[in-house]
PAVEXTOR-153512 format. One record per residue (C-alpha): residue number from 0; residue in three letters; x, y, z. Coordinates in steps of 0.25 Angstrom, whole numbers, always signed. Example, Ala and Ser with C-alpha at 12.3 -4.5 7.8 and 13.67 -1.06 7.14 Angstrom:
PAVEXTOR-153512
r guza->0 | nuba->Ala | x->+49 | y->-18 | z->+31
r guza->1 | nuba->Ser | x->+55 | y->-4 | z->+29
END
This chain:
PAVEXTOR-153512
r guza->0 | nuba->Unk | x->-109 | y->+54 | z->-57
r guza->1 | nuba->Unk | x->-104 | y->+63 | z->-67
r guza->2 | nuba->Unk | x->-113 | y->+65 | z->-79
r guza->3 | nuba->Unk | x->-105 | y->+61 | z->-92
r guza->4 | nuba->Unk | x->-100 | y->+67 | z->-103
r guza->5 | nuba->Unk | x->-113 | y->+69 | z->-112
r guza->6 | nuba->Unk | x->-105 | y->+70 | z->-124
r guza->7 | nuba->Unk | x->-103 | y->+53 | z->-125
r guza->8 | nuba->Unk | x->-119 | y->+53 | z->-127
r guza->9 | nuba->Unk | x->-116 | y->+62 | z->-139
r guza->10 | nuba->Unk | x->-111 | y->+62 | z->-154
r guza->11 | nuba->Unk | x->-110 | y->+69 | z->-165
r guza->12 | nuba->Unk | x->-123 | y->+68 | z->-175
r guza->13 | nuba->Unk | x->-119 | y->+59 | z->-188
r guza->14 | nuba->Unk | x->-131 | y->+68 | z->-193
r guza->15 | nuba->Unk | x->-127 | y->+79 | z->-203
r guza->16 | nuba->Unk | x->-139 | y->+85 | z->-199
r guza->17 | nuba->Unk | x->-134 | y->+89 | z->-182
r guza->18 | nuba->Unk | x->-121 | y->+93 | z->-187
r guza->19 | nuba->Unk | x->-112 | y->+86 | z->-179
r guza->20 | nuba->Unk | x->-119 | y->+88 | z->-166
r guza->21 | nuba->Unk | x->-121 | y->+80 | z->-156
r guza->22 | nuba->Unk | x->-132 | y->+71 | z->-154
r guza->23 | nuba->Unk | x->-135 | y->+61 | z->-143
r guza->24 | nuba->Unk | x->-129 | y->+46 | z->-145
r guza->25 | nuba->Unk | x->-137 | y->+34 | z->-148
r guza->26 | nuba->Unk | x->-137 | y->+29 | z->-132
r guza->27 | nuba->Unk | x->-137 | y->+13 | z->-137
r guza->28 | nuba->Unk | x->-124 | y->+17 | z->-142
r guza->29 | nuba->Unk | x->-119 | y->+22 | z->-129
r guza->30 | nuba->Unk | x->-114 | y->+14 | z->-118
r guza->31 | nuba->Unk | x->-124 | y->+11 | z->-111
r guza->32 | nuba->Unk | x->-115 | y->+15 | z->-97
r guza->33 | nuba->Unk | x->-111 | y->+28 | z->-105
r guza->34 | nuba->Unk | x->-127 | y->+31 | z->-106
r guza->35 | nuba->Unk | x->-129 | y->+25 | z->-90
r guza->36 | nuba->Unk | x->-120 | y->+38 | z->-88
r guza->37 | nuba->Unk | x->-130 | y->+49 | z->-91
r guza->38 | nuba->Unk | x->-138 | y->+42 | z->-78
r guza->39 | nuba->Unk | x->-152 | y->+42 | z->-87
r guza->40 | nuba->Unk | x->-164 | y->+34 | z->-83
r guza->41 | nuba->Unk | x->-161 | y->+21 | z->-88
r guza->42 | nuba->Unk | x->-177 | y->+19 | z->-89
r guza->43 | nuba->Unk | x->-185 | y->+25 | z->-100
r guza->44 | nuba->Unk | x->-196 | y->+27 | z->-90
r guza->45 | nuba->Unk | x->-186 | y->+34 | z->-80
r guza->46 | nuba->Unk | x->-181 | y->+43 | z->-92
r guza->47 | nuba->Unk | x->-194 | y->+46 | z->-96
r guza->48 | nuba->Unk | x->-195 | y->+51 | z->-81
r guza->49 | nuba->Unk | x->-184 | y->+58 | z->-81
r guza->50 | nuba->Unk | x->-187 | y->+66 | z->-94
r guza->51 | nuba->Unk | x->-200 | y->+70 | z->-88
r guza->52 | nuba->Unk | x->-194 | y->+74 | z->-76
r guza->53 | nuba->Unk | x->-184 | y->+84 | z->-85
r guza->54 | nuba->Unk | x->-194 | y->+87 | z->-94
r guza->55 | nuba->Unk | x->-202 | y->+92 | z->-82
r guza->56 | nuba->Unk | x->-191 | y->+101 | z->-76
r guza->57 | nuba->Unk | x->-185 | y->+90 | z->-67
r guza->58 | nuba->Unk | x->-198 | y->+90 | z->-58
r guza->59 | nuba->Unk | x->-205 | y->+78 | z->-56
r guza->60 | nuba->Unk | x->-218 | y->+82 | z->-54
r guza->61 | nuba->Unk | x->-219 | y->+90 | z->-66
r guza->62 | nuba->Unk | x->-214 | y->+77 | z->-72
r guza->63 | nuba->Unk | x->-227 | y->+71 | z->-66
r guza->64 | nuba->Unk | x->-237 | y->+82 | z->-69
r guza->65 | nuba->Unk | x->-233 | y->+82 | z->-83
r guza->66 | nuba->Unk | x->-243 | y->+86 | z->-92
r guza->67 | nuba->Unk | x->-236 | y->+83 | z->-106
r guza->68 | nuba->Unk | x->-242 | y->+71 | z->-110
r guza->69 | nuba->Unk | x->-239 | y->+73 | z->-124
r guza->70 | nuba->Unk | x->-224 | y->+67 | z->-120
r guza->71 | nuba->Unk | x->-221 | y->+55 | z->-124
r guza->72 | nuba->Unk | x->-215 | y->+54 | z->-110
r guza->73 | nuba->Unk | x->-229 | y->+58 | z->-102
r guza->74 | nuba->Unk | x->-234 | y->+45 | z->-98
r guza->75 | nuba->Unk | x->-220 | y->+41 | z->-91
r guza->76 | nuba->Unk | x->-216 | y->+54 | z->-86
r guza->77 | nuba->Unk | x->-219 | y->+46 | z->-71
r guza->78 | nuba->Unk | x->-209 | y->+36 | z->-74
r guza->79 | nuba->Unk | x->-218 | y->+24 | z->-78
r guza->80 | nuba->Unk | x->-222 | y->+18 | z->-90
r guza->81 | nuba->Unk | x->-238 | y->+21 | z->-88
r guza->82 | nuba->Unk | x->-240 | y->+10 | z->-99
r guza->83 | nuba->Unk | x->-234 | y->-1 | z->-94
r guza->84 | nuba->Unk | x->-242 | y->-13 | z->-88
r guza->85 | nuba->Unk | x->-235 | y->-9 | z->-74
r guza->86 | nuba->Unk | x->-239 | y->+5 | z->-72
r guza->87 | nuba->Unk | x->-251 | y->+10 | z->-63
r guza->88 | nuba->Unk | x->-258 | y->+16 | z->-77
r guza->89 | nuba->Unk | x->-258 | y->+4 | z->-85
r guza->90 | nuba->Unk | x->-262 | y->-3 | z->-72
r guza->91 | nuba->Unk | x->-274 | y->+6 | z->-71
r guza->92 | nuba->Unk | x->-278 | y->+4 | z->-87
r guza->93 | nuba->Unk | x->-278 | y->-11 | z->-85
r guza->94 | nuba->Unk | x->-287 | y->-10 | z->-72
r guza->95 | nuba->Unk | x->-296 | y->+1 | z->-78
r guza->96 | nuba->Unk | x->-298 | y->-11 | z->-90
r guza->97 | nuba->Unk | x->-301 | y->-22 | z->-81
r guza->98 | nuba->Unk | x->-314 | y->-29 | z->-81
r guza->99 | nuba->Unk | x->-322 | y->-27 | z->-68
r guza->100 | nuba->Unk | x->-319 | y->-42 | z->-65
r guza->101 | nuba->Unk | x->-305 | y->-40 | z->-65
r guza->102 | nuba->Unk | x->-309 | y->-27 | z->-56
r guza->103 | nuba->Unk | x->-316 | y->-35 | z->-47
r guza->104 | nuba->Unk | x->-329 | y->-31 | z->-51
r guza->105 | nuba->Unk | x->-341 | y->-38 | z->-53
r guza->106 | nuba->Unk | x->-343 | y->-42 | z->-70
r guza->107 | nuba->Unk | x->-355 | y->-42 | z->-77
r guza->108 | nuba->Unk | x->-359 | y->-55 | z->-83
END
């Protein structure tokens, strides 16, 4: 499929301060089959992904063996939300929490 036009994902800045360049439109005022052109992850986590990936020269071990973790993006640069209930980290925190008898250990009484 051919890439589109980019220019209808643009407009002139009503700002008097850009002097009438162009700036990217408001997306939610795009169709949104105009933006489903541009065949962006439709995920914020995939997006996320991809920009790591770019950010990390289009290789996707660098992506994982980043070591910015002053992005904003750090924590999801895998693809996942690590702190949402689902994930193997939170998983982890909430068993690393859990009193022994919940373990299967043997409690003091």
């Amino acid at each position: 499929m051919a890439k589109p036009d980019r220019r209808i994902f643009l407009e002139k800045s009503p700002y008097e301060a850009d002097a009438g360049t162009l700036i990217g439109r408001d997306p939610r005022e795009i169709p949104l089959a105009e933006i489903r052109l541009l065949e962006h992850a439709e995920s914020p986590i995939k997006a996320i992904r991809a920009k790591c990936i770019d950010c990390s020269g289009a290789n996707v071990a660098e992506a994982r063996k980043c070591v910015t973790v002053n992005c904003p993006l750090w924590p999801f640069r895998m693809g996942v939300n690590p702190f949402h209930a689902s994930s193997a980290s939170a998983k982890r925190e909430v068993a690393n929490f859990a009193s022994p008898n919940e373990t299967g250990g043997i409690r003091d009484v």
